[in-house]
C-alpha positions as MATLAB code, in Angstrom:
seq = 'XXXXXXXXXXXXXXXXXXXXXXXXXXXXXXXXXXXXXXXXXXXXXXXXXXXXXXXXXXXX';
ca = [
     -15.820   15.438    0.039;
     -14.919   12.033   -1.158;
     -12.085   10.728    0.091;
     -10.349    7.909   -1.963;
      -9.723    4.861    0.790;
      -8.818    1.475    0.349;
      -9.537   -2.226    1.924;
      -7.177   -4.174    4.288;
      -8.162   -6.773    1.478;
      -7.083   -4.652   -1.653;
      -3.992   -5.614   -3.484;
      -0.761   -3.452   -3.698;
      -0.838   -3.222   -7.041;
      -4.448   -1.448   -6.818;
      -3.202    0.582   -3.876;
      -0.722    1.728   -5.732;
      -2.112    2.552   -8.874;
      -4.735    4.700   -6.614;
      -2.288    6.381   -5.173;
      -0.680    7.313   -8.802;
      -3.667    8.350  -10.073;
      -4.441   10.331   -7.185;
      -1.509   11.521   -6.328;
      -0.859   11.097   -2.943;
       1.700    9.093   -0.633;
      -1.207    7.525    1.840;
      -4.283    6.465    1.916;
      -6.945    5.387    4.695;
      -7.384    2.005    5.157;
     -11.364    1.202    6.071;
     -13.097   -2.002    6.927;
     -17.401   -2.151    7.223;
     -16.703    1.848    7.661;
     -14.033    1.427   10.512;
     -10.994    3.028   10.367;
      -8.192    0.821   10.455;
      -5.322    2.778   10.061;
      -2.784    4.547    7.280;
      -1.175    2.795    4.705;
       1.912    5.000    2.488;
       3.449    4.324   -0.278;
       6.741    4.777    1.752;
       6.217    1.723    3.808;
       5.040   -0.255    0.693;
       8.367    0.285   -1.159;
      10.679   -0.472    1.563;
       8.910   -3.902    2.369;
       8.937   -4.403   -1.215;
      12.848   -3.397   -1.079;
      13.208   -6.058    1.704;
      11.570   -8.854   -0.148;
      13.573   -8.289   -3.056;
      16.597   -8.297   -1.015;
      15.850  -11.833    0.591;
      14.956  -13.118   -2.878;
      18.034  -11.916   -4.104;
      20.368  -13.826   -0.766;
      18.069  -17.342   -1.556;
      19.004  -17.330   -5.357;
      22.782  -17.024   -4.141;
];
C-alpha cells in the first residue's frame, strides 16, 4: 500500500491540497525515509487562525 506522506519542507498549501484530494485530516511527515512525526489539518487551521488574529491586532 502506498501511503500518501509529505516533507517537513512541503508547503501548506500542497499539504493541504493532498489532504483534500485524499481525504484525510493527517498525514505522515517523512524525511530521507525517517519518520518525523504527524502533521493534521486541525493543527494547520488553528495556527493559521492565530496568525490571522495577530495580523488583524497589528493593523489596529
Amino acid at each position: 500500500m502506498n501511503v500518501p506522506r509529505v516533507s517537513p519542507f512541503d508547503d501548506m498549501r500542497h499539504v493541504l491540497d493532498l489532504m483534500d484530494q485524499k481525504d484525510l485530516w493527517t498525514l505522515p511527515v517523512v524525511h530521507r525515509n525517517k519518520f518525523m512525526g504527524m502533521i493534521s489539518k486541525g493543527t494547520i487551521l488553528n495556527q493559521y487562525r492565530k496568525e490571522l488574529i495577530v495580523q488583524t491586532c497589528l493593523e489596529v
